[in-house]
C-alpha positions in Angstrom: 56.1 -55.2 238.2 59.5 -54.1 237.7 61.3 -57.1 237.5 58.4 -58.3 235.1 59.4 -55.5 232.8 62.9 -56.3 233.0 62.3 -59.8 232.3 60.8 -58.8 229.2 63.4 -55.7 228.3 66.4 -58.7 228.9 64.7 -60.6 226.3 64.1 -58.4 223.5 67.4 -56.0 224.1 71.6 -57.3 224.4 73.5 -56.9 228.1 75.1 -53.2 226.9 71.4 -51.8 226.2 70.1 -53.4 229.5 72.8 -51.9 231.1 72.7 -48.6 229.2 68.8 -48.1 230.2 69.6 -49.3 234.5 72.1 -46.1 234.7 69.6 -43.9 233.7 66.5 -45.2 235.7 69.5 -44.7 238.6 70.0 -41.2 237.5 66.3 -40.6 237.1 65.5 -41.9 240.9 69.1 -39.3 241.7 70.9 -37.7 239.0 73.9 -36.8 241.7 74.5 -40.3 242.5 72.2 -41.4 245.4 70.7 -44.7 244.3 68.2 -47.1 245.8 69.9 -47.5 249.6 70.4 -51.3 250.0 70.7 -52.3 246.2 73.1 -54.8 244.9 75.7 -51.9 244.2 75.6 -50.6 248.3 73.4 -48.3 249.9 74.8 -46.9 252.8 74.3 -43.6 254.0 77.3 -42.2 254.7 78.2 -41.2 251.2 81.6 -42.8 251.3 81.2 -45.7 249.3 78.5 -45.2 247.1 79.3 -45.7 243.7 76.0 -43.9 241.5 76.5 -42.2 239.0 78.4 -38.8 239.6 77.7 -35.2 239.4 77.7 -34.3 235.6 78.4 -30.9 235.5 82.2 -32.1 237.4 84.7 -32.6 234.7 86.8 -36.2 235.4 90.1 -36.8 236.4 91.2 -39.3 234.0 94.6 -40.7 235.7 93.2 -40.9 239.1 90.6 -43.9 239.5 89.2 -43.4 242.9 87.7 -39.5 241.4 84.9 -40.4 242.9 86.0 -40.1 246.9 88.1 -37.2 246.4 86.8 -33.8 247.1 85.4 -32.8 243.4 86.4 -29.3 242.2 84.4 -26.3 240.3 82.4 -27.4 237.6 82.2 -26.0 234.4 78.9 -24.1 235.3 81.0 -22.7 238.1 83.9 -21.4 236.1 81.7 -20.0 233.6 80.0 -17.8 236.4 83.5 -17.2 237.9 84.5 -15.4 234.2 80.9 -14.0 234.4 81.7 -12.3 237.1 85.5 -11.2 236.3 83.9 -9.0 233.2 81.4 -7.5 234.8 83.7 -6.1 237.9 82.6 -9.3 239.9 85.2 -11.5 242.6 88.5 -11.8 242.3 90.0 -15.1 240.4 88.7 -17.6 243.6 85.4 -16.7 242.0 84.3 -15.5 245.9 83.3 -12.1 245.0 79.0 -10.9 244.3 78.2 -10.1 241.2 78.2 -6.5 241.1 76.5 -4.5 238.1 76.6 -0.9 239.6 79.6 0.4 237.4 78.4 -1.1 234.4 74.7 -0.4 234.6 75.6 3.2 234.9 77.9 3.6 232.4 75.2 1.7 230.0 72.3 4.6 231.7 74.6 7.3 230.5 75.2 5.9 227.0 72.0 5.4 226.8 70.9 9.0 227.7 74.0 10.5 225.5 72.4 8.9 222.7 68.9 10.2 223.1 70.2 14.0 223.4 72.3 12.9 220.0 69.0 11.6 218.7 67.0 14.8 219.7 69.6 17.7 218.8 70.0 15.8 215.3 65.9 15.0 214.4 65.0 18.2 216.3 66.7 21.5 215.1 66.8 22.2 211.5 68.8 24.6 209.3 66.5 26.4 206.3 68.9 28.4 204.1 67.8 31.2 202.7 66.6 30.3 199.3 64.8 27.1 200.2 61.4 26.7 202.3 60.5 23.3 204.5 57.5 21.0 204.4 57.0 19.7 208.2 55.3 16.2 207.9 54.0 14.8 211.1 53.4 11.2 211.1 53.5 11.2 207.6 50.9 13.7 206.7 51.2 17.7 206.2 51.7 19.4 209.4 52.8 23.2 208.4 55.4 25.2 206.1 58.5 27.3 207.8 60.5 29.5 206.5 64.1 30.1 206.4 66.8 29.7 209.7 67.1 27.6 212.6 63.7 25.7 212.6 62.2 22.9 215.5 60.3 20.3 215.2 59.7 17.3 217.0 62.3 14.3 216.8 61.9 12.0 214.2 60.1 9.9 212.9 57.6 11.8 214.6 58.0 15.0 212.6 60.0 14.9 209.4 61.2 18.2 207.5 61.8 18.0 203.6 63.4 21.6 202.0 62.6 23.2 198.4 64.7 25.8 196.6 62.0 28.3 195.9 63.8 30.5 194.0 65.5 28.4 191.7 64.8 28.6 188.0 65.2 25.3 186.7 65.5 23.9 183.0 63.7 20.6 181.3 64.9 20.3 177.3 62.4 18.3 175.2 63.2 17.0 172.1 66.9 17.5 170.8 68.7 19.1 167.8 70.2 15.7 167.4 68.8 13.6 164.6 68.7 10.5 166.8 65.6 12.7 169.0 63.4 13.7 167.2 60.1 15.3 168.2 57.5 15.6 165.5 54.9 18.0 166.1 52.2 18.9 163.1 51.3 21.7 162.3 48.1 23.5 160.9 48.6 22.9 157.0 49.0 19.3 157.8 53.0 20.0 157.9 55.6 17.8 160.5 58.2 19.8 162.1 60.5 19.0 164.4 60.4 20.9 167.8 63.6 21.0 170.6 62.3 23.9 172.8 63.3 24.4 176.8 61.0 24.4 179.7 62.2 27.3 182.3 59.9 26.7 186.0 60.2 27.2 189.2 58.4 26.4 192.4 55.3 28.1 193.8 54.2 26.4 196.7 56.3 23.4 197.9 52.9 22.2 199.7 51.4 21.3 196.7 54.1 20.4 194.7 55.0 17.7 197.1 52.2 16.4 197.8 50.5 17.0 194.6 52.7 16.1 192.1 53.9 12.0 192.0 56.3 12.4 189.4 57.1 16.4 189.1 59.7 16.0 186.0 57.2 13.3 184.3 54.0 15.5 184.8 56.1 18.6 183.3 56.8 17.1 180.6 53.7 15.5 179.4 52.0 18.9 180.2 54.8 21.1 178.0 54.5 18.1 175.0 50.4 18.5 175.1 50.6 22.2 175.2 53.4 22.6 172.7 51.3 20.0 170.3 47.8 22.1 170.7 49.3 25.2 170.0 51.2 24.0 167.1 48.4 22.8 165.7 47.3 26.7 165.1 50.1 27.6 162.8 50.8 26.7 159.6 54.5 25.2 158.9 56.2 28.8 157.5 55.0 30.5 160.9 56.0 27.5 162.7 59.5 27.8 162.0 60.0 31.5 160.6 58.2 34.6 162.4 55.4 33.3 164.7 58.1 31.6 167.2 57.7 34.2 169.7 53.8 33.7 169.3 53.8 29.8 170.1 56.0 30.4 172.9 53.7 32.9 174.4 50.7 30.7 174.1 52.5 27.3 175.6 53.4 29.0 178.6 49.9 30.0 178.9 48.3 26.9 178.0 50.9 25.2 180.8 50.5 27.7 183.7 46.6 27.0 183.0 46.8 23.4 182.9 49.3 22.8 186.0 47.0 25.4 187.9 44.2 23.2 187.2 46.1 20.0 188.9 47.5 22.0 191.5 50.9 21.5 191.1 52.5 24.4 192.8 54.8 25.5 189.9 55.0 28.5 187.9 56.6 28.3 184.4 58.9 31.2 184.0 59.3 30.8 179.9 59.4 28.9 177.1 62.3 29.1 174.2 62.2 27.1 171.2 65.6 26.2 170.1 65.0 24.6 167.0 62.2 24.4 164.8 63.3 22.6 161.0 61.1 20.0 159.1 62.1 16.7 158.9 65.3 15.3 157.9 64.3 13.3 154.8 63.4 16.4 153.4 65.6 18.7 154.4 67.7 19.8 151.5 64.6 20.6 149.6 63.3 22.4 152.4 66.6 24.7 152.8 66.1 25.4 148.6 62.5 26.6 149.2 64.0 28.6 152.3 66.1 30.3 150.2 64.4 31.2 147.3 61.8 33.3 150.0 64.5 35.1 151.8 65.7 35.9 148.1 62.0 36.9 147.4 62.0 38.9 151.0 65.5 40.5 150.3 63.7 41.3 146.7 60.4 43.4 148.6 62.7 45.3 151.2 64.7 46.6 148.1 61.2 47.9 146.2 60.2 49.2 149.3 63.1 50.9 150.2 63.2 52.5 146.6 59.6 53.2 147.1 60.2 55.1 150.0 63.1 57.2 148.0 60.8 58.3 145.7 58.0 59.4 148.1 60.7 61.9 150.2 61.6 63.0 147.4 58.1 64.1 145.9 57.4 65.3 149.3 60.4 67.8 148.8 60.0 68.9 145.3 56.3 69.8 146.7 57.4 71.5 149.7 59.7 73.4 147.8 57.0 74.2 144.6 54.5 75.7 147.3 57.0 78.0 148.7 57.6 79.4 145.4 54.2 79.3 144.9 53.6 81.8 147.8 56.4 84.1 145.8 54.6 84.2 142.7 51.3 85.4 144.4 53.5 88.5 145.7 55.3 89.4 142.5 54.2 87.3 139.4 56.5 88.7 136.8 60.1 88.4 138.7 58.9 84.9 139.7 57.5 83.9 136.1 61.1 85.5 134.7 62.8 83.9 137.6 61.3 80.6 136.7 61.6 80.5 132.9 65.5 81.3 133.3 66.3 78.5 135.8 64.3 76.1 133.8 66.2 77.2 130.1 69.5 77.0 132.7 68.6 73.1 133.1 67.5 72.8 129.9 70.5 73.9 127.9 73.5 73.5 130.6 74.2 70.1 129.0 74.2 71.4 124.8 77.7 72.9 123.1 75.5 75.5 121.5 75.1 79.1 122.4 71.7 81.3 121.6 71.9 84.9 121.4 67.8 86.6 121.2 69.4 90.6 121.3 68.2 92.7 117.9 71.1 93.2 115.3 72.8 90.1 116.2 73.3 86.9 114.4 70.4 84.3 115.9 73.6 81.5 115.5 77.1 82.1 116.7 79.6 79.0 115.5 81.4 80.1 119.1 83.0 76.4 119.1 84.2 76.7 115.9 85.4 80.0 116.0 87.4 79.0 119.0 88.7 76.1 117.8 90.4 78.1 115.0 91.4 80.8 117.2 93.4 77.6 119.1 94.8 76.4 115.5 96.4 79.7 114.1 98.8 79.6 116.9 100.0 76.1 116.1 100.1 77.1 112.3 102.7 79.7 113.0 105.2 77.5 115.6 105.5 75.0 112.7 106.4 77.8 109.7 108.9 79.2 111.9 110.8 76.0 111.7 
């Protein structure tokens, strides 16, 4: 059957194929050589002069032809264990030594166990300072809250420890005095102004505001914009701007602490401050005339009321001082009446260049201005006839 197969392998395939494919049905029956004893090549059993194939893992000695009865040396497989060996504190060069791990498999365990105590000390023991708080999260979900110092927990990822500043205020600035931001808000008389105001919060309960709150800075500030809009929306465009500031800012940190108290968000909003509250710009100019003219008309009021009250103290005095002399009258009529008439003529005639005389036997008129004005003239007179 063999040869049959041959037969037919000769005809179909050249001499080097045939060849090829008999070498490696020899290696196949021995790889190291040991044919078919009593082929056409030799089979003798002393091992002298066979001529199989040889050992593949033995690297050839190209100048010497007879390779195959000389004593073979280390293979390739051997030297690579021999080097094997060398690094890991194996034989000597011969390559006759065991293969000894000890050194190096305790120098790995305590590398190994440094690392885990590194691992431990670092995922384990947690600094709080002072002005934070830490959410423990144990495989992910919420295990408890600690306070400040030197907190443990178990090593990560088991148990994980995030930290909040609690007593932080911190600032979100909507809207912008810049014209390029602009943030329109209308108000109750069907007026647009335009809002830049500052959110001042801080946080409650870091429980809830981490785990409540996907986007914290995104859910404040749709929360301020909805409050600041509804409460704008009560107030007519001169309150907006002018006097009822204070009042809006009341009411939108109301309507906000409401609204993230609702969601429970774990915040608490500290203030509101509005730092800019002017219409629009395409109408600006005019705006600023029309702002004008009412402080003038304001200014205008304070002045009649100031005058107003003026007047009042002093009616209130000349009353105050009537009834006392009232109450001197009732004790003696006819000094008071006398008293009276005399300081009233006094006012009266204080301001006239005339004098009136009432005494019997005396002229009613004096000319006392022009009898003193010659009495001033005579001495002139004289001075001038004397030169």
């Amino acid at each position: 059957m063999s040869n049959e197969s041959d037969g037919r392998m000769a005809g179909r395939f050249p001499m080097g194929m045939r060849r090829f494919f008999h070498q490696i049905s020899q290696m196949a029956n021995s790889p190291w050589g040991n044919g078919p004893k009593g082929g056409k090549d030799g089979g003798k059993d002393d091992g002298g002069d066979r001529n199989g194939p040889r050992n593949p893992w033995v690297t050839p000695d190209p100048a010497d032809p007879a390779r195959g009865r000389k004593p073979r040396g280390p293979s390739a497989l051997d030297e690579l264990l021999r080097k094997g060996r060398g690094s890991f504190g194996g034989g000597g060069a011969d390559g006759g030594g065991g293969f000894n791990l000890g050194d190096s498999a305790k120098v790995w365990k305590w590398g190994i166990g440094a690392l885990v105590v590194v691992w431990f000390v670092f995922s384990s023991f947690h600094i709080v300072p002072p002005e934070k708080e830490g959410v423990v999260t144990r495989l992910g979900s919420y295990s408890r809250t600690v306070g400040p110092g030197v907190k443990f927990t178990w090593p990560a990822p088991i148990e994980r420890i995030r930290t909040e500043d609690v007593r932080a205020i911190r600032t979100m600035q909507i809207g912008s005095p810049n014209a390029t931001d602009e943030n329109f808000v209308l108000t109750r008389d069907q007026s647009i102004v335009d809002l830049a105001y500052e959110v001042r919060w801080s946080i409650r309960d870091p429980e809830l505001y981490i785990f409540q709150l996907a986007d914290p800075d995104g859910t404040l500030r749709e929360v301020a914009e909805s409050a600041m809009r509804a409460t704008v929306a009560n107030f007519d465009l001169v309150q907006a701007i002018g006097p009822g500031r204070v009042e809006i800012e009341r009411q939108v940190q109301q309507r906000m602490q409401e609204l993230l108290d609702q969601y429970r968000a774990g915040v608490t909003i500290q203030g509101i401050a509005i730092r800019q509250a002017d219409p629009p710009s395409q109408v600006d100019e005019a705006f600023k005339e029309v702002t004008a003219a009412r402080q003038k008309r304001e200014s205008d009021i304070n002045l009649a009321r100031a005058y107003e009250q003026q007047v009042l103290e002093r009616a209130r005095g000349d009353t105050a001082a009537f009834d006392k002399i009232y109450e001197q009258y009732k004790l003696a009529p006819g000094v008071t009446r006398k008293r009276l008439y005399y300081e009233t003529m006094e006012g009266v005639l204080s301001n006239i260049d005339k004098t009136i005389v009432e005494a019997r036997g005396v002229t009613p008129y004096l000319p006392l201005n022009e009898v003193q004005r010659r009495a001033n003239a005579a001495p002139d007179a004289a001075a001038k006839g004397g030169q």
